[in-house]
N, C-alpha and C positions, 0 to 999 in steps of 0.2 A: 427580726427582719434586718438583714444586711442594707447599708446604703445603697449599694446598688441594685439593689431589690426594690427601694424607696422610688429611686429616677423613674421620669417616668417617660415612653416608649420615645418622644421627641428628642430627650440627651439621646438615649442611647443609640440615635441613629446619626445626630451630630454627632458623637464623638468618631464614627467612624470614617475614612478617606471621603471628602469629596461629600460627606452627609449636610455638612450646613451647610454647602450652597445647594444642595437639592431640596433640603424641606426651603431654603428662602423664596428660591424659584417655583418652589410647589405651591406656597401660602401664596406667592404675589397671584402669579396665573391665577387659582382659585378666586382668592379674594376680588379680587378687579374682574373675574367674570359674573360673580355675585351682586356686585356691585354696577356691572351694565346690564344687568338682567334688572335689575331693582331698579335703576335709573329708567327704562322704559316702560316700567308698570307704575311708574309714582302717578299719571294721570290719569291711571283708570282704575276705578273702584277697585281696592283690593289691597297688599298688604306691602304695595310698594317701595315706602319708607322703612318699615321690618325689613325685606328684604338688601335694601342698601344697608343698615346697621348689620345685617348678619356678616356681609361681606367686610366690612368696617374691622368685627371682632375677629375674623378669621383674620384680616390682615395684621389685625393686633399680638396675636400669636409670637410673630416677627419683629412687629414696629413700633418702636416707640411714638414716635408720631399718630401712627393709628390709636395704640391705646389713649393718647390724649385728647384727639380726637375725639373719640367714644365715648371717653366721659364727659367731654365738653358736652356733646349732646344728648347722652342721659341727664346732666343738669339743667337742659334747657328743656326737656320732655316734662324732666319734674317740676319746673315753675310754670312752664302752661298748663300743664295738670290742675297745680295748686291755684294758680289762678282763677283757672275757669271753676273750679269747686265752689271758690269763696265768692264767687257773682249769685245775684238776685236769679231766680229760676227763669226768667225772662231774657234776661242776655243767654243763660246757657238755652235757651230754645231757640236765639235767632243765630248762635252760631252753630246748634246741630240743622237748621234749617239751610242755610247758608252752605253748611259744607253739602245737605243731599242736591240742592241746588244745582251746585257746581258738579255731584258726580251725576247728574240726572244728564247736564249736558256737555260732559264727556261721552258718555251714552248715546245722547242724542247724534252728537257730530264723530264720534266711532261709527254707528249705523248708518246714517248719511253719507258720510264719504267714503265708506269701504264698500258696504252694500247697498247704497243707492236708492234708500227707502227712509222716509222722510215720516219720524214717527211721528212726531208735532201733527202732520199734515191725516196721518193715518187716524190716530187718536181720534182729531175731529170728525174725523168720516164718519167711524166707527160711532161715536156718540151721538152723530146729527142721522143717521136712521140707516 
């Protein structure tokens, strides 16, 4: 296999006229749409924070800054990781409580103020007869 067989499809599009600034321009657009799309899912149940890293590592492609970025917060995933491991099974139950908690009322006040139906209030109905 020749070197230039080895490169892979991103040289060979920078090397030619005018290619590095369209993949630059192509990553940033990309990444920073990735990354407003992820920014408005971070408060509701779902995979919000993935989807900002994803946008993070596409930007990384490009940016130095992004890659440092990225691993700055892979190492910070890893220590809360590691942390929450090394807790008594008691704190890790009030902090996965804690967090359904909080997505319960995201949920709650999603449904409330968009459609106008008040599940707290529903709930009760429904269990009092």
């Amino acid at each position: 296999m020749t070197s230039v067989e080895r490169r892979n499809w991103l040289d060979r599009i920078r090397d030619k006229p005018g290619g590095r600034i369209a993949v630059k321009i192509s990553v940033t657009v990309l990444g920073v749409a990735v990354i407003i799309v992820g920014a408005f899912l971070i408060p509701l149940p779902g995979p919000g924070w993935l989807i900002v890293l994803a946008g993070l590592a596409i930007l990384a492609i490009e940016f130095h800054w992004a890659r440092r970025l990225l691993e700055y917060a892979r190492r910070q995933l890893d220590r809360w990781t590691a942390w929450v491991k090394r807790q008594h099974l008691g704190v890790r139950f009030l902090i996965g409580a804690v967090g359904l908690v909080f997505i319960w009322a995201v949920v709650w006040a999603s449904v409330k103020y968009s459609l106008g139906v008040d599940l707290w209030h529903e709930a009760r109905a429904w269990l009092g007869g």
